[in-house]
N, C-alpha and C positions, 0 to 999 in steps of 0.2 A: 498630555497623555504620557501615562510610566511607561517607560522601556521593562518590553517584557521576553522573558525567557521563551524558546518553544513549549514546554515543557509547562510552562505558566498562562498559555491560550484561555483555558477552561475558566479560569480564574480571570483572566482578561473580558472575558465574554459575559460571565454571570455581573462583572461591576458594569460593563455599558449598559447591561439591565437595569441594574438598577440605577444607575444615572438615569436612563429614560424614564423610570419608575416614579422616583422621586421629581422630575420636572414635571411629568402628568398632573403629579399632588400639587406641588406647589402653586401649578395656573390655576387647582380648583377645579379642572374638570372633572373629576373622579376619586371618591377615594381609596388611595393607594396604599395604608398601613400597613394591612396583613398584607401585601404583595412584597410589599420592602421586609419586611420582618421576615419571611420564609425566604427572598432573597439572601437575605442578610446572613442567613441561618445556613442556607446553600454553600456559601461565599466559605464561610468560617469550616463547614464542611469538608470541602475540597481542598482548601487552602494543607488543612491536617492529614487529608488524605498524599496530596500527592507531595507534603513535606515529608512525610514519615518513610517515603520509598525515595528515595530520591538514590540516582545511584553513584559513584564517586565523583566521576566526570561533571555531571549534572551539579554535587555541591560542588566542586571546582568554580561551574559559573556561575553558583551562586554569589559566591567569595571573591567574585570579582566583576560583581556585580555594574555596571558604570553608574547607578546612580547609589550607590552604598556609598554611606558619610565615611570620610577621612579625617584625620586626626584632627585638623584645623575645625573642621565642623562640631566635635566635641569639646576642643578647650572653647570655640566663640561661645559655644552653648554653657560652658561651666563660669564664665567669666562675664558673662549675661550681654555680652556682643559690646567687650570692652578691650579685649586683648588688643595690643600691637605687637607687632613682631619686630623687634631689634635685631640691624644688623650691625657685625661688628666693619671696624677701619681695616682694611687690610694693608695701607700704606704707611701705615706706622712703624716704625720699628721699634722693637722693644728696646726701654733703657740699658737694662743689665745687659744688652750686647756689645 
């Protein structure tokens, strides 16, 4: 489950919808297309509504988000989850001293 803001409740609520939406479909009891699609519609809805107001504080915690990706998260993804990270000797000492 994503860690969510207060502020982001409404938007937490319409996706457990449609989680439960889409499992309905998928066992075949019922079909659930148009529920998911005006779900989905809701979702994207809201999502723009209550990003567009958002007040500083509020982007504050957006910006600091806990699961917002960090820098390591964009080079593994640029580097296609090849990256090492090299550290240097610190007991070395330089020749030229």
């Amino acid at each position: 489950m994503a860690v969510l803001l207060d502020f982001e409740k409404p938007i937490g609520e319409l996706t457990e919808q449609l989680e439960k939406a889409k499992e309905i479909s998928e066992k075949g009891e019922v079909d659930m297309t148009k529920s998911i699609r005006d779900l989905e519609k809701k979702i994207q809805k809201k999502q723009k509504e209550i990003y567009q107001n958002l007040t500083p504080w509020q982007r504050v915690q957006v910006s600091r988000h806990p699961e917002r990706p960090y820098t390591l998260h964009y080079i593994d993804y640029l580097t296609e989850h090849s990256f090492i990270e090299l550290h240097g000797d610190r007991n070395v000492k330089p020749s030229c001293l």
